[in-house]
C-alpha positions as MATLAB code, in Angstrom:
seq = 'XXXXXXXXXXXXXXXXXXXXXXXXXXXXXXXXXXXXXXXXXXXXXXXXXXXXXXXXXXXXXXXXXXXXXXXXXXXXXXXXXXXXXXXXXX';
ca = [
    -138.712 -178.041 -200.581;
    -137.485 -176.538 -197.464;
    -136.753 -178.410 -194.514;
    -139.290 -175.780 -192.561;
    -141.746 -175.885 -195.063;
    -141.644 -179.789 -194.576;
    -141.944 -179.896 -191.338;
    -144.823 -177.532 -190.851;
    -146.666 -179.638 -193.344;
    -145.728 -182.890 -191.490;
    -146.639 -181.269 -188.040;
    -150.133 -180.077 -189.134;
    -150.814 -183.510 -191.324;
    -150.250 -185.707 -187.783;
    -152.215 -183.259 -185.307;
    -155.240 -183.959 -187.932;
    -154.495 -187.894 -188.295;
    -154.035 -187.758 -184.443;
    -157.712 -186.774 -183.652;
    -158.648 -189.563 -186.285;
    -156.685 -192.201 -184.630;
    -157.474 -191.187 -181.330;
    -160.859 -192.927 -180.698;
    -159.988 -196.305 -182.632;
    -159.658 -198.921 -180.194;
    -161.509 -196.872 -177.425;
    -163.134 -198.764 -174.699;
    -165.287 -196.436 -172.158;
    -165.208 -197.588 -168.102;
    -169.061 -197.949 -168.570;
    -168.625 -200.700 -171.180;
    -165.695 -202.241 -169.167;
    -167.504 -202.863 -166.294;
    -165.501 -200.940 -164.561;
    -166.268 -197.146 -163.047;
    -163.388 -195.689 -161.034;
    -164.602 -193.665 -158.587;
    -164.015 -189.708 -159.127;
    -164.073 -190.230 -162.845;
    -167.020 -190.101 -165.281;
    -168.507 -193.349 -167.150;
    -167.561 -192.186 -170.177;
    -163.822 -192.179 -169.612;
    -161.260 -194.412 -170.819;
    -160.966 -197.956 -169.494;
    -157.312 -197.817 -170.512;
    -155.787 -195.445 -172.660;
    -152.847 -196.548 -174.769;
    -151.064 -193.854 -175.529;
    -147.680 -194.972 -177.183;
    -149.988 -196.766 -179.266;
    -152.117 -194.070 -180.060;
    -148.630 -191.666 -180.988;
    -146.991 -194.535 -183.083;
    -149.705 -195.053 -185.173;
    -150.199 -191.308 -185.862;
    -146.668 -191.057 -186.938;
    -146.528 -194.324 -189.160;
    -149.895 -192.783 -190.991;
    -148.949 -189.728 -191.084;
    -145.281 -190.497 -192.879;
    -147.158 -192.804 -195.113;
    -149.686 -189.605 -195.896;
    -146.640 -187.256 -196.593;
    -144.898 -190.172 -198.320;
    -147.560 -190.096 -201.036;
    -147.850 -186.065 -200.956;
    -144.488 -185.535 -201.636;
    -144.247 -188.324 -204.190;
    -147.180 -187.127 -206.105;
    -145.583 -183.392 -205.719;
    -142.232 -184.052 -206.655;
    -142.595 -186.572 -209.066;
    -146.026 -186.181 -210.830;
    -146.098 -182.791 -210.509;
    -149.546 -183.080 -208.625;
    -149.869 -179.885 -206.193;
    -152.497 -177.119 -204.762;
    -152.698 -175.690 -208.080;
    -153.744 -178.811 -209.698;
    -156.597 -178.957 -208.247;
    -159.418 -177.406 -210.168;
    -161.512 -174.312 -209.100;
    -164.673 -174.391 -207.235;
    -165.202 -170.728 -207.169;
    -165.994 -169.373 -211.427;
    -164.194 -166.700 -212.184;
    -166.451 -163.940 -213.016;
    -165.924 -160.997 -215.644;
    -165.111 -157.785 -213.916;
];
């Protein structure tokens, strides 16, 4: 597989697993106890960003791990799944 072709796949696989990680762990200023003023309630008590980014990377290699595994050797792919859409007679 091409290293570009990798990479895109990668990059697209941890934006989506980033807005999954993103609100485990979250903690709102309202539920702290704690309301900086100038900010809205609903805003982070404490965001943990290097937290947030290392998880989304160790998911997503484990994601593309098992992608390219069951690609390269299973021969599991796109095409193997089947199609939702019948073919109709033309």
């Amino acid at each position: 597989m091409p290293i570009l072709t990798v990479i895109a796949i990668y990059f697209i696989l941890w934006w989506t697993v980033l807005f999954i990680v993103l609100p485990l762990g979250y903690r709102s200023q309202r539920e702290e106890g704690e309301v900086t003023l100038g900010t809205v309630e609903s805003a982070p008590a404490k965001f943990r960003g290097g937290r947030v980014i290392l998880l989304t990377t160790v998911i997503s290699a484990a994601i593309y791990l098992a992608y390219h595994l069951a690609s390269a050797y299973f021969g599991i792919g796109i095409s193997s799944i089947p199609n939702i859409v019948p073919r109709f007679p033309q």
